[in-house]
Backbone bond lengths (Angstrom), bond angles and torsions (degrees), N, CA, C in turn:
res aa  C-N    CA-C-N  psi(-1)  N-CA   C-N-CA  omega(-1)  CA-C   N-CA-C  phi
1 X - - - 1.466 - - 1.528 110.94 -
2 X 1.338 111.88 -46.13 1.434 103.97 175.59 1.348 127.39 -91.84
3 X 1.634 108.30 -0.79 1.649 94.71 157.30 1.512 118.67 -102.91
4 X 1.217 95.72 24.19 2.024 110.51 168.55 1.063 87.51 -112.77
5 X 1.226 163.07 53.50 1.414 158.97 176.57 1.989 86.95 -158.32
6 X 0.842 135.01 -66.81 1.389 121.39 179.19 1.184 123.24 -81.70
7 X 1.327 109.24 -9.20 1.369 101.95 163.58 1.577 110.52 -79.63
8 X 1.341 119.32 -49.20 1.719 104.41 165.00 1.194 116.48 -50.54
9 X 0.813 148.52 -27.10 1.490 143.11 -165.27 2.067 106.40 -94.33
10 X 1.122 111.65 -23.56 0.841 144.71 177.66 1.870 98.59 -70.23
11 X 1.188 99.32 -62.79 2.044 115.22 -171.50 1.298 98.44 -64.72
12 X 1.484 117.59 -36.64 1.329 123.18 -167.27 1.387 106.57 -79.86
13 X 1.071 141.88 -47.35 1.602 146.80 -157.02 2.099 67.14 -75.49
14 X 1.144 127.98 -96.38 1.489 139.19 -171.97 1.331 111.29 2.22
15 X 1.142 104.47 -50.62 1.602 114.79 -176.38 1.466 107.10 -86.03
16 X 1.510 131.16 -28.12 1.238 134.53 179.37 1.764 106.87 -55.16
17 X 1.532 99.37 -55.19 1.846 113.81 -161.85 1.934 92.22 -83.79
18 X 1.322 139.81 -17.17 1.056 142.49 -148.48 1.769 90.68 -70.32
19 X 1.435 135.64 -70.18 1.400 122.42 172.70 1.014 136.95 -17.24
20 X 1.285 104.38 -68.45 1.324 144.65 -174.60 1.841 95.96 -59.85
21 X 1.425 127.13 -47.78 1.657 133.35 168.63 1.387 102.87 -42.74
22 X 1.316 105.47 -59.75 1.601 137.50 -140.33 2.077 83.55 -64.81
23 X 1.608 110.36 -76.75 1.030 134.84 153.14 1.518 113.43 8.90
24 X 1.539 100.90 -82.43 1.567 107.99 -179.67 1.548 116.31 -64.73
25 X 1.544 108.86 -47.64 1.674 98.35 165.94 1.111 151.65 -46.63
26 X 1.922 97.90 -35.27 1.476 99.39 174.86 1.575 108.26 -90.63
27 X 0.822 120.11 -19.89 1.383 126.62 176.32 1.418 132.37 -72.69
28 X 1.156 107.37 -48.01 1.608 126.14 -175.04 1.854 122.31 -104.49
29 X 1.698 92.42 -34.67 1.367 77.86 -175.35 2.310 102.17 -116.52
30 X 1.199 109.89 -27.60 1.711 120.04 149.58 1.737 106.81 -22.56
31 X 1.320 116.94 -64.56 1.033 109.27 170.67 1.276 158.62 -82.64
32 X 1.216 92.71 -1.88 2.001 120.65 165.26 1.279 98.91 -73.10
33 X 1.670 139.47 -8.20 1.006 120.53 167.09 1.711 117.07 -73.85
34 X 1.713 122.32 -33.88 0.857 110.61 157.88 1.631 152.84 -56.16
35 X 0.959 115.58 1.92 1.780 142.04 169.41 1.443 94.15 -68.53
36 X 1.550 136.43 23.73 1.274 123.75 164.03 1.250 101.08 -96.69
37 X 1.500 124.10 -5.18 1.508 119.57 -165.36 1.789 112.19 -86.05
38 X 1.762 106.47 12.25 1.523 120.71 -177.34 1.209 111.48 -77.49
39 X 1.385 105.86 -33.80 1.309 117.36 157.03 1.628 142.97 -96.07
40 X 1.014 105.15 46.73 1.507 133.57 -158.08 0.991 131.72 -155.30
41 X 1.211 137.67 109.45 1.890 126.95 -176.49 1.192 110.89 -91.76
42 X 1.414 91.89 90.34 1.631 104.73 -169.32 1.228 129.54 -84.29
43 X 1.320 112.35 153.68 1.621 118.88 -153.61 1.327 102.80 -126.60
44 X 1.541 117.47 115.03 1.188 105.53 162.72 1.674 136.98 -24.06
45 X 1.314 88.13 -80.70 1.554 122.73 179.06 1.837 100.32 -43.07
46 X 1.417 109.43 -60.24 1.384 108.46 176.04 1.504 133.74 -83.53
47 X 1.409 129.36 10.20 1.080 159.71 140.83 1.622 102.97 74.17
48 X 1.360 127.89 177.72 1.488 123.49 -168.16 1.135 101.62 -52.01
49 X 1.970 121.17 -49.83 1.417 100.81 -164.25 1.487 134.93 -97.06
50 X 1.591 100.85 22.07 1.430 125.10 150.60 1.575 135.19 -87.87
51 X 1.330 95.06 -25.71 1.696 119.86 -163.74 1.860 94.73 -61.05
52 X 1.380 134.96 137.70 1.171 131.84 176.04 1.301 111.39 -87.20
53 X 1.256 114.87 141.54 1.927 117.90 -174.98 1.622 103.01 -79.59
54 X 1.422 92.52 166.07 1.949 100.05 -159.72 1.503 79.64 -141.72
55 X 1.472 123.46 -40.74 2.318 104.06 -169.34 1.538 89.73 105.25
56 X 0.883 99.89 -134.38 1.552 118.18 -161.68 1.593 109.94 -112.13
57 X 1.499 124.53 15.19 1.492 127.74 169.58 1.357 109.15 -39.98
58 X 1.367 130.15 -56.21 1.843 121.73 175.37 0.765 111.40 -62.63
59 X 1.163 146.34 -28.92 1.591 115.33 -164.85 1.507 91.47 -99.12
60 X 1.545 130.24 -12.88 1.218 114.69 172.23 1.722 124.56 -96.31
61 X 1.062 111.70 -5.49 1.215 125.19 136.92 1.504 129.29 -56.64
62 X 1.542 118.06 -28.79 1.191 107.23 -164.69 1.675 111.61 -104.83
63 X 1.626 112.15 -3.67 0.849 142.76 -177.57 1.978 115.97 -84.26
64 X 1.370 86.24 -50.46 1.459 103.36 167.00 1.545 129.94 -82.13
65 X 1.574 108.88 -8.41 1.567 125.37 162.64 1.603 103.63 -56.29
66 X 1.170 112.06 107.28 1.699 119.27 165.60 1.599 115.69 -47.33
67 X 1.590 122.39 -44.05 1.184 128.29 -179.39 1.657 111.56 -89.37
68 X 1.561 110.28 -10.13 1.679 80.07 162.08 1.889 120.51 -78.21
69 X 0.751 107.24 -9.97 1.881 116.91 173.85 1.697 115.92 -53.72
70 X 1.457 79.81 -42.28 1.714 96.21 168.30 1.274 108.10 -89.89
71 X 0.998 172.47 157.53 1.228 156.28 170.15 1.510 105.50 112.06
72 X 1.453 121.38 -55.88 1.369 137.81 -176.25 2.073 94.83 -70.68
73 X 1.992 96.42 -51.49 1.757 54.54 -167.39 1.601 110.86 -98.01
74 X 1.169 121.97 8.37 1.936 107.55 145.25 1.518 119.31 -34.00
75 X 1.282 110.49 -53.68 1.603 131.55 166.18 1.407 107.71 -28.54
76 X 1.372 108.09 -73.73 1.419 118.61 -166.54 1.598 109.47 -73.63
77 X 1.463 120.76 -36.51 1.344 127.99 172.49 1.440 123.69 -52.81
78 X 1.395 94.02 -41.61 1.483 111.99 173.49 1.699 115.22 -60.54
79 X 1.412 103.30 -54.02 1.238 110.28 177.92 1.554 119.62 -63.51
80 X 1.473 104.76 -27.96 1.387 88.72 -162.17 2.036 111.80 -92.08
81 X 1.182 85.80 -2.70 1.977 117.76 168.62 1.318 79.19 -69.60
82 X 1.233 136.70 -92.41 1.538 129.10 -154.26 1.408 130.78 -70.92
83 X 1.133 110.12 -0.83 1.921 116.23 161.25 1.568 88.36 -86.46
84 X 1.396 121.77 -69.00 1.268 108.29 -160.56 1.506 127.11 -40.12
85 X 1.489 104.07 -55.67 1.437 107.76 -171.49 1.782 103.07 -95.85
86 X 1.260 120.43 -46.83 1.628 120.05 173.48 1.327 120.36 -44.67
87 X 1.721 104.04 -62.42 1.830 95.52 179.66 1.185 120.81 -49.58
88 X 1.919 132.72 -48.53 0.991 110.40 -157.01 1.943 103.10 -90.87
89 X 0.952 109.12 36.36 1.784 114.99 -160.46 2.007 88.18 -71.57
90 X 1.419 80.57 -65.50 1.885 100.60 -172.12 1.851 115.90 -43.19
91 X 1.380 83.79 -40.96 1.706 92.34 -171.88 1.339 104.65 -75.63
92 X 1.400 144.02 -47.87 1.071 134.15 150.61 1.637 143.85 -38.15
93 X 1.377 106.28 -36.25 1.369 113.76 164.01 1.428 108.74 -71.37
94 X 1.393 120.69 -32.00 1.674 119.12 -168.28 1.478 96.54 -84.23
95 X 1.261 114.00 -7.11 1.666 97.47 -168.86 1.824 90.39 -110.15
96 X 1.315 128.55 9.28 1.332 126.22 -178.79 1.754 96.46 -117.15
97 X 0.786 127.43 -30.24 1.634 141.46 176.47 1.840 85.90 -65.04
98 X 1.075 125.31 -72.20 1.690 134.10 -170.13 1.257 94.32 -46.09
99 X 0.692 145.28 14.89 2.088 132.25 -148.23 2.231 92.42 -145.83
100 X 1.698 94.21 -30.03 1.633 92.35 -177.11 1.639 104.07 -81.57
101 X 1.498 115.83 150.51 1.335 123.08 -151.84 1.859 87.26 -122.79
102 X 1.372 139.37 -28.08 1.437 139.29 179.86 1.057 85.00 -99.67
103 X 1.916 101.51 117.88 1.194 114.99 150.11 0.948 125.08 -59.31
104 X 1.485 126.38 -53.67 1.829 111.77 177.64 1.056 121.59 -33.52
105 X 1.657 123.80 -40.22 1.283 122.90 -161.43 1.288 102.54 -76.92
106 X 1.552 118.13 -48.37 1.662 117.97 -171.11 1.571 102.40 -70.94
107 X 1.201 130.48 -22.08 1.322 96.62 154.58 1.360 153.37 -96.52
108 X 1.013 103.53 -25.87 1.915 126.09 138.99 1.191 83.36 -24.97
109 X 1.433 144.27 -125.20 1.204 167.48 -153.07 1.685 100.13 -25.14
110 X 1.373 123.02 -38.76 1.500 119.08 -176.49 1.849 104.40 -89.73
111 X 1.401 108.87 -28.73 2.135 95.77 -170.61 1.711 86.74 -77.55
112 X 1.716 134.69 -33.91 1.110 130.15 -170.68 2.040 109.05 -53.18
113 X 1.641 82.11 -58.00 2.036 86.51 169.96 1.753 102.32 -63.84
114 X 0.997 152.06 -75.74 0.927 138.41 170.69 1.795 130.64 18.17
115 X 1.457 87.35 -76.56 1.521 110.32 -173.10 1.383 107.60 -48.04
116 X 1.127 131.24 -53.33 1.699 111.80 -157.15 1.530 105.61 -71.84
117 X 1.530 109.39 9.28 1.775 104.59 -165.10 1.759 90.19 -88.25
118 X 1.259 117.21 -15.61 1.386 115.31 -173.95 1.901 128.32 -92.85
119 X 1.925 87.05 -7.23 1.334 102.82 166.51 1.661 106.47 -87.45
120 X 2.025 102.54 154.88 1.192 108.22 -153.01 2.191 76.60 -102.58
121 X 1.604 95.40 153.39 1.320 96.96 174.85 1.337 141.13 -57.22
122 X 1.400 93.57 -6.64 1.971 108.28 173.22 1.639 110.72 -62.61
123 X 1.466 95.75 -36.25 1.482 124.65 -163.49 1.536 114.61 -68.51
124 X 1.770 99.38 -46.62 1.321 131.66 -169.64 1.766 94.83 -67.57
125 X 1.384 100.20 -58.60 1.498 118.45 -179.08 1.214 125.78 -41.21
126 X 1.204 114.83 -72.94 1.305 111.21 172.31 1.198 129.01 -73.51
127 X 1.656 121.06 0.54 1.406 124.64 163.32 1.664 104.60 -64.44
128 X 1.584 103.65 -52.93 2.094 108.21 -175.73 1.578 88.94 -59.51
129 X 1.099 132.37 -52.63 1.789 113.18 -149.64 1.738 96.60 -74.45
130 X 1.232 116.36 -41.62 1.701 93.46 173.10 1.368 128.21 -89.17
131 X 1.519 118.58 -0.06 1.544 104.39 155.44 1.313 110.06 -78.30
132 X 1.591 130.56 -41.41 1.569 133.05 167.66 1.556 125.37 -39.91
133 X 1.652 110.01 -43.76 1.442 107.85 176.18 1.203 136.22 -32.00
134 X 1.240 108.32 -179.14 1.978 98.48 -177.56 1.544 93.06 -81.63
135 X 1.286 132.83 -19.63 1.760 116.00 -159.98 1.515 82.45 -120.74
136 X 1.876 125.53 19.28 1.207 109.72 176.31 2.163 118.95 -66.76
137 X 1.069 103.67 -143.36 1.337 106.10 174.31 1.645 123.15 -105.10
138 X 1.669 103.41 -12.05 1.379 121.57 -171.70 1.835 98.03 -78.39
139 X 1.554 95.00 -59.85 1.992 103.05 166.75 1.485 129.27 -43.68
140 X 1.498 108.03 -39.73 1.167 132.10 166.63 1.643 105.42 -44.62
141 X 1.300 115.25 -66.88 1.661 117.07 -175.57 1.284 95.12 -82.72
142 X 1.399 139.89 -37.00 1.466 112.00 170.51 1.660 133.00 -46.13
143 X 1.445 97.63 -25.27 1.375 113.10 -176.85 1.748 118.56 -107.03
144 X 1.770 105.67 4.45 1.741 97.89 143.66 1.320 93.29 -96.78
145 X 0.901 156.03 -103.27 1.660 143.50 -152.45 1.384 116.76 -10.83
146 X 1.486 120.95 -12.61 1.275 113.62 -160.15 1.813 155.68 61.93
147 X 1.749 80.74 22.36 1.587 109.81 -172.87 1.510 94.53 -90.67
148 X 1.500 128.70 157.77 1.431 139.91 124.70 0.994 119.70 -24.31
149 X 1.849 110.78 114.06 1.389 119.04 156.94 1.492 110.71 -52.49
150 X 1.571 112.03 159.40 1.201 133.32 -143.32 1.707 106.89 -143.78
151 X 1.561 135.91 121.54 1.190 106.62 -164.73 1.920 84.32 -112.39
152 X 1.017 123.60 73.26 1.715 142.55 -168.66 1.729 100.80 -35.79
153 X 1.232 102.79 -46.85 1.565 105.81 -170.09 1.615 110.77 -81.26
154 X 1.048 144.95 31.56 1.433 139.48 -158.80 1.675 90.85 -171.72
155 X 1.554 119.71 -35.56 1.756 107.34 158.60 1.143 123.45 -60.79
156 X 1.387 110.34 138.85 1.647 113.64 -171.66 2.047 113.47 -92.82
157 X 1.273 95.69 -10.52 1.548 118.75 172.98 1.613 100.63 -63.57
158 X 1.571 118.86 -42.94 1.511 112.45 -144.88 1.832 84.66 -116.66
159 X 1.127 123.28 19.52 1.461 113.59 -178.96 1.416 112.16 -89.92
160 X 1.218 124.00 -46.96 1.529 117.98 171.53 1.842 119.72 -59.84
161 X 1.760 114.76 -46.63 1.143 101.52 169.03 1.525 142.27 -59.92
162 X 1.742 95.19 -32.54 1.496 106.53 157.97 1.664 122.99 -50.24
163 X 1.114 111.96 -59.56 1.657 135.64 173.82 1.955 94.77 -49.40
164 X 1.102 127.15 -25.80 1.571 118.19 179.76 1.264 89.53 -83.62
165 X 1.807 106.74 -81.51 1.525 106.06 -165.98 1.473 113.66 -42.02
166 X 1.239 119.33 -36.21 1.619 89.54 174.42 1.481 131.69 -83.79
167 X 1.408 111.30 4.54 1.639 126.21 -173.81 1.872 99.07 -75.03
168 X 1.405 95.07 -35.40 1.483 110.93 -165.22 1.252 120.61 -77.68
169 X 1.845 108.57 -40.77 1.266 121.04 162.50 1.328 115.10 -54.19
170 X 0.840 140.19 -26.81 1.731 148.88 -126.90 1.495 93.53 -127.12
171 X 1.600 129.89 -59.70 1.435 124.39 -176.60 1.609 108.48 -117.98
172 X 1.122 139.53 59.48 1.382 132.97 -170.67 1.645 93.14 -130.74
173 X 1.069 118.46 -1.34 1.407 123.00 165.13 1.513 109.85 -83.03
174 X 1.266 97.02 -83.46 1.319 119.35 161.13 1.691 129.47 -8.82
175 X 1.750 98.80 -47.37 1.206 97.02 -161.44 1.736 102.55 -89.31
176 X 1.486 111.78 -6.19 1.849 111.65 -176.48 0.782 82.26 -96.98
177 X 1.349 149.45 123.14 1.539 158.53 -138.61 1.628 86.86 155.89
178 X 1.311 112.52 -69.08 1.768 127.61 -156.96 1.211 84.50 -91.66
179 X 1.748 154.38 -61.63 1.429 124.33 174.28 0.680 138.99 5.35
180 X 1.655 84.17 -89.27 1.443 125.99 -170.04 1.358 129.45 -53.03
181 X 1.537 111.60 -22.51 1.280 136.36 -169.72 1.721 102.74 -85.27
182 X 1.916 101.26 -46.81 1.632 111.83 -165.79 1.584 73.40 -64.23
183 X 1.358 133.49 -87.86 1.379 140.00 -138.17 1.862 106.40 -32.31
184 X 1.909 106.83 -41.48 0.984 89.64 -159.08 1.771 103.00 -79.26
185 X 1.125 112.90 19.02 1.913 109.18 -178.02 1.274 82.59 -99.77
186 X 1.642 141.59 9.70 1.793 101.56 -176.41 1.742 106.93 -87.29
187 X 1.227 112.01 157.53 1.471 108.40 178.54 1.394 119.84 -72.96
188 X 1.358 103.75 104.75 1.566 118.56 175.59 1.984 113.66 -36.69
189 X 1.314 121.66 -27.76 1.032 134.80 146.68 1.393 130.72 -2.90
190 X 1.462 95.30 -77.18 1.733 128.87 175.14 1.429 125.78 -67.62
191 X 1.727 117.63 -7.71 1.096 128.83 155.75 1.411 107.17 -109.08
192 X 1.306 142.30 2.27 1.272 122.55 157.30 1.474 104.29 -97.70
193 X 1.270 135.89 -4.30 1.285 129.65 172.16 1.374 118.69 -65.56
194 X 1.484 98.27 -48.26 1.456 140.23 178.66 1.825 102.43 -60.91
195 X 0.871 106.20 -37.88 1.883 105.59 174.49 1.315 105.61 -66.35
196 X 1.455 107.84 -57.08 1.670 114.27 -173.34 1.510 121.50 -30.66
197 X 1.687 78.50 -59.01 2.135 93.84 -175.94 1.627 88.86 -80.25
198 X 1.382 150.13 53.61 1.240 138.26 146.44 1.370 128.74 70.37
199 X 1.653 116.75 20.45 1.257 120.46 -160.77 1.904 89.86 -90.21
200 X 1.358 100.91 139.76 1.765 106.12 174.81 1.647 96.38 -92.11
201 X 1.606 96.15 177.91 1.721 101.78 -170.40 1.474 113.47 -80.13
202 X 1.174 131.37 15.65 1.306 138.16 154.43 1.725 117.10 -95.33
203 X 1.073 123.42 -24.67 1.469 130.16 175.17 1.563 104.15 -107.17
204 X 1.412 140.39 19.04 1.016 146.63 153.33 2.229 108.22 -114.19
205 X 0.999 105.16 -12.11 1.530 102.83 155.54 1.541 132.11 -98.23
206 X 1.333 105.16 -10.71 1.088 111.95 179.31 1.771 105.71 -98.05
207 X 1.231 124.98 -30.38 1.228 130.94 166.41 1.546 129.86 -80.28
208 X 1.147 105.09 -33.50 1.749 118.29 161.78 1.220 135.17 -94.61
209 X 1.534 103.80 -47.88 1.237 104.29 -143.74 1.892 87.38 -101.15
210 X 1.433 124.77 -17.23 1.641 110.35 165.86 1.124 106.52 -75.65
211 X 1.538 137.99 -63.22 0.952 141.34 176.08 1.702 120.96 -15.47
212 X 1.273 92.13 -44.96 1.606 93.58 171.90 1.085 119.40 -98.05
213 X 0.747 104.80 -15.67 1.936 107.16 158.83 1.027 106.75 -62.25
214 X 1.652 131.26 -35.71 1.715 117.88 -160.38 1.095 130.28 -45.02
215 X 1.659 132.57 -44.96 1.035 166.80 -78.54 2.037 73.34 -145.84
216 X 1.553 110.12 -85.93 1.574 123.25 -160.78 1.986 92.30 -61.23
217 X 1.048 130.22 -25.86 1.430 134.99 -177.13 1.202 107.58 -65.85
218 X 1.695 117.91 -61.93 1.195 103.38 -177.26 1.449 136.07 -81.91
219 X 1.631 103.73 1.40 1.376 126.26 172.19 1.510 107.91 -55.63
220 X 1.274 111.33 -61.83 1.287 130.20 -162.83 1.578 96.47 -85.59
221 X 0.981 141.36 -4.95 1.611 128.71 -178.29 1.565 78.66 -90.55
222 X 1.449 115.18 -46.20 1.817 96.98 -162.62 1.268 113.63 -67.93
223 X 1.225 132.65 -28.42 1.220 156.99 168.90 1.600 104.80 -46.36
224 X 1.327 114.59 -52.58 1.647 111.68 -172.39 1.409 109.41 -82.75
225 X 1.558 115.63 -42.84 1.544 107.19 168.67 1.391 134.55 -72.85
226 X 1.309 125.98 21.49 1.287 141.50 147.65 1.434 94.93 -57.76
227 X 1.414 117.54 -65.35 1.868 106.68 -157.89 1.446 101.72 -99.42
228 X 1.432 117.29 71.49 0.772 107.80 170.82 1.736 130.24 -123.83
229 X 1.513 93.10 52.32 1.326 116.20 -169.99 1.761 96.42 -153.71
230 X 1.518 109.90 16.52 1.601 117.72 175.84 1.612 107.00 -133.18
231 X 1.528 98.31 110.65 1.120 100.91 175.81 1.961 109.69 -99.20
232 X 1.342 108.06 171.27 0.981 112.09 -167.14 1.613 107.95 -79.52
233 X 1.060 129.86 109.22 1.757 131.36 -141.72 1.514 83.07 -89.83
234 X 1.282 131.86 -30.35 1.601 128.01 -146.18 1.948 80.38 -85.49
235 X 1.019 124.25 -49.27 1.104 131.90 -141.11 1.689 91.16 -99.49
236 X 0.856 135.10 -22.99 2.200 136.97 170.92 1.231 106.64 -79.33
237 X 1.533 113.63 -38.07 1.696 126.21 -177.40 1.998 108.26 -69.86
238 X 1.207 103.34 -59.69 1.788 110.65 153.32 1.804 101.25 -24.06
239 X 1.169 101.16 -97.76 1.278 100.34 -147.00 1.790 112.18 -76.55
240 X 1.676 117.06 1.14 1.719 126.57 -155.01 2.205 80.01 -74.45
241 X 1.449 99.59 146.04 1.820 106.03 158.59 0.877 98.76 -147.25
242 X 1.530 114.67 160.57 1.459 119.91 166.26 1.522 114.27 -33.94
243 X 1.314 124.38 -53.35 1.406 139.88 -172.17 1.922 103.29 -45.10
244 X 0.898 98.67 -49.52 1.786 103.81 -166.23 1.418 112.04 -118.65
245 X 1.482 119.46 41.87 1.794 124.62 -159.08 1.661 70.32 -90.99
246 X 1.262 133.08 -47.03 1.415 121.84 -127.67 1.757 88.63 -84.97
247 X 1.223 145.44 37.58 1.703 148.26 173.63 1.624 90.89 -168.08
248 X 1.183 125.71 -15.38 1.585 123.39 -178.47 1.690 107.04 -89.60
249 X 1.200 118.09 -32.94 1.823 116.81 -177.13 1.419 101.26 -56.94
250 X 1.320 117.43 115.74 1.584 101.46 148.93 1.311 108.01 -135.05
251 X 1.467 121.14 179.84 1.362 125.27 176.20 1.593 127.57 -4.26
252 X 1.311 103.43 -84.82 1.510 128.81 179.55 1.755 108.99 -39.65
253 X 1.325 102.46 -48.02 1.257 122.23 -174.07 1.854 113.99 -50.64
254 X 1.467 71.26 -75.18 1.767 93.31 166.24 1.576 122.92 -55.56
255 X 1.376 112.77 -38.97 1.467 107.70 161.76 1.656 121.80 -73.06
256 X 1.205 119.75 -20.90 1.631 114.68 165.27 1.482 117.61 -87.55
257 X 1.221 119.35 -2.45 1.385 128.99 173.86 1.413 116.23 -81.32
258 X 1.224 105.78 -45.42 1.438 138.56 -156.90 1.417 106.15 -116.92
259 X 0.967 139.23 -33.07 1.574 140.85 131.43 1.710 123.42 -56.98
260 X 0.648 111.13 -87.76 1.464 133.95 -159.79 1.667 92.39 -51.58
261 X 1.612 104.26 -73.54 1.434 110.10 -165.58 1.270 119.65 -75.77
262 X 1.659 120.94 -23.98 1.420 147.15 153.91 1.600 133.01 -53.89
263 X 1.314 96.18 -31.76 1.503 105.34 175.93 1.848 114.98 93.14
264 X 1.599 90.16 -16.28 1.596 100.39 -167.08 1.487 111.21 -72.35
265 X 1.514 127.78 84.81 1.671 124.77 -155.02 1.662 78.61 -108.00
266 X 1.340 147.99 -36.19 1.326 114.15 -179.24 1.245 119.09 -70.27
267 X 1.297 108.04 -38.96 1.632 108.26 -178.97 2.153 134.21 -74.23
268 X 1.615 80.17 -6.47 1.718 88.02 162.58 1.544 101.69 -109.42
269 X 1.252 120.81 -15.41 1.417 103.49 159.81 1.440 134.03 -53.19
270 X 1.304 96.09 -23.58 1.887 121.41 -165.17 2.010 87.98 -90.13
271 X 1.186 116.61 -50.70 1.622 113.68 168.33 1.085 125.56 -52.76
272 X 2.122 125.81 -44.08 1.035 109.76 167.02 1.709 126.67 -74.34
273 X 1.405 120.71 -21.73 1.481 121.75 149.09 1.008 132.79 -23.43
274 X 1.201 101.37 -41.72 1.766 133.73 179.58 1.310 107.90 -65.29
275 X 0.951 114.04 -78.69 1.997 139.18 166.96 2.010 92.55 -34.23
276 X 0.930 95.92 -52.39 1.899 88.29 -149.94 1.928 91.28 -77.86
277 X 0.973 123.59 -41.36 2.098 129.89 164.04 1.021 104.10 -38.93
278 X 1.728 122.50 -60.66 1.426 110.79 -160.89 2.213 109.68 -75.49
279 X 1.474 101.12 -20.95 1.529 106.80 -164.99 1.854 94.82 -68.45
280 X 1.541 101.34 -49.49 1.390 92.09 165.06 1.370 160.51 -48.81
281 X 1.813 82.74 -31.97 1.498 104.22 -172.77 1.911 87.18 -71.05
282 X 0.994 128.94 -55.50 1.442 151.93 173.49 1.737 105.42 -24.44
283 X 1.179 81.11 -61.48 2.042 88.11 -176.30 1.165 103.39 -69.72
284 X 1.089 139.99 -64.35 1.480 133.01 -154.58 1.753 109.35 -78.64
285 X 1.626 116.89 -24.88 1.650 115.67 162.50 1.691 104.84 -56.51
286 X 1.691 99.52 -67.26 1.369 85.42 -159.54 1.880 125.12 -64.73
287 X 1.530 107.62 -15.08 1.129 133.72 -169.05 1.433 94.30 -56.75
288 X 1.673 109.05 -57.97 1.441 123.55 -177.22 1.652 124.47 -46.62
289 X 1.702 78.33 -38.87 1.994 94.53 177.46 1.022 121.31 -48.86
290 X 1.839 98.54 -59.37 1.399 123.00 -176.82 1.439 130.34 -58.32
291 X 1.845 105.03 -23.86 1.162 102.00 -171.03 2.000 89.36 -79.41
292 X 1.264 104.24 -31.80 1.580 115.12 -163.93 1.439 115.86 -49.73
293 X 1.411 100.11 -36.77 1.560 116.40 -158.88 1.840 97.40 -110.42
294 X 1.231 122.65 -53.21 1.456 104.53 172.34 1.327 138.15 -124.19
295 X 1.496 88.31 27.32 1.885 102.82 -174.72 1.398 120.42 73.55
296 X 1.336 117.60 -23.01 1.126 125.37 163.23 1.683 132.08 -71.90
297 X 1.585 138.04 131.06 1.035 163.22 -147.93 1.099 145.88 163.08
298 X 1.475 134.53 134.78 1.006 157.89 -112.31 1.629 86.56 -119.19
299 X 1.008 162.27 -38.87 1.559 159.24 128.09 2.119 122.32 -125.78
């Protein structure tokens, strides 16, 4: 009786995760079989098992492209603008949100950050390019102050900072979600202990309340530097113009240009190869560090 009782329960959990299996296989890993076409000059029409083999021509082609060098480090420039100032955006707001004592207000204040994570980037987009414009609202106050209008979206100076500030605007709600959540498991305990011996609310965040963060921090730092040769294509394509291609091209870009619109599917296959080696090489160093240096890690 009771191993017909766990065995249903058993069938049942089986059948619960079975989609969701099903899901990831055909989806995620079904198609890593196609990445044979890197080596292949592949033909639509004549399909992988027509397509004639070439060796390693893409990636040595793609290596010997003068403009992917440029291209790569927009990539990396880009990225490294958005760990710097993006990652720690969330952790700071969640640790200033923790600090508000009226709930109404902190949450009012959190579905308000929230919201723009649910607008789609077309949306996002053309909200920045017409407050940015020359007859936007930003020119507008440039021009009571008595400064030079500015045409922001077509400068190639103001394209990466724009492309942050709006990454930040857009998910900095969103992203204290996982904080907010670690913060609320810390033991309320440890700040009334922490009152006793006289600690104020700046020497009780720096002693508690990071500390326990460490753990969800360095999860998610390892987590982001995996893609860190993937920029957000929906969001470079928005704001990329002729005017500012030359700091606006990056990876993604160039592979849907040059893939997609190009036809060239072996040879951005050989780029995203590229992309997915280096995220690894990335995870498993720093992973190693991390476990080395603070016990903490991601497996």
């Amino acid at each position: 009786m009771l191993r017909n009782k766990l065995f249903d329960e058993k069938t049942a959990l089986f059948l619960l995760v079975l989609p969701g299996i099903l899901h990831l296989i055909v989806f995620r890993y079904v198609p890593l079989f196609g990445n044979v076409i890197v080596f292949q000059e592949y033909n639509l029409f004549q399909g992988i098992a027509g397509s004639p083999w070439v060796g390693f021509k893409h990636f040595t082609a793609m290596f010997s492209y003068e403009e992917f060098y440029h291209i790569l480090r927009n990539t990396l420039i880009l990225s490294l603008y958005s760990l710097l100032f993006g990652f720690p955006a969330p952790l700071l707001l969640a640790l200033l949100l923790n600090e508000v004592r009226l709930m109404w207000f902190k949450r009012s204040i959190q579905t308000l950050l929230y919201l723009p994570h649910f607008l789609s980037w077309v949306i996002v987009g053309g909200i920045f390019i017409n407050l940015l414009s020359i007859e936007g609202v930003a020119n507008t106050f440039l021009g009571w102050i008595g400064l030079e209008k500015r045409d922001f979206i077509t400068m190639p100076e103001y394209f990466r900072p724009i492309l942050v500030f709006v990454s930040i605007w857009k998910e900095i709600g969103w992203g204290t979600i996982i904080y907010l959540a670690a913060l609320a498991g810390v033991n309320p305990n440890l700040y009334e202990a922490a009152m006793v011996d006289g600690a104020g609310r700046w020497r009780q965040m720096w002693n508690i309340t990071l500390p326990s963060l460490l753990p969800t921090i360095i999860i998610l730092f390892l987590l982001r530097i995996g893609s860190v040769l993937d920029a957000n294509v929906e969001q470079v394509l928005i704001f990329q113009n002729p005017l500012n291609r030359d700091v606006a091209e990056v990876i993604d870009t160039y592979v849907f240009r040059v893939g997609l619109l190009g036809s060239q599917f072996s040879y951005t296959t050989a780029i995203g190869i590229f992309q997915s080696f280096v995220g690894i090489v990335l995870i498993f160093s720093l992973n190693a560090l991390s476990r080395k240096l603070t016990k903490e890690s991601i497996f």
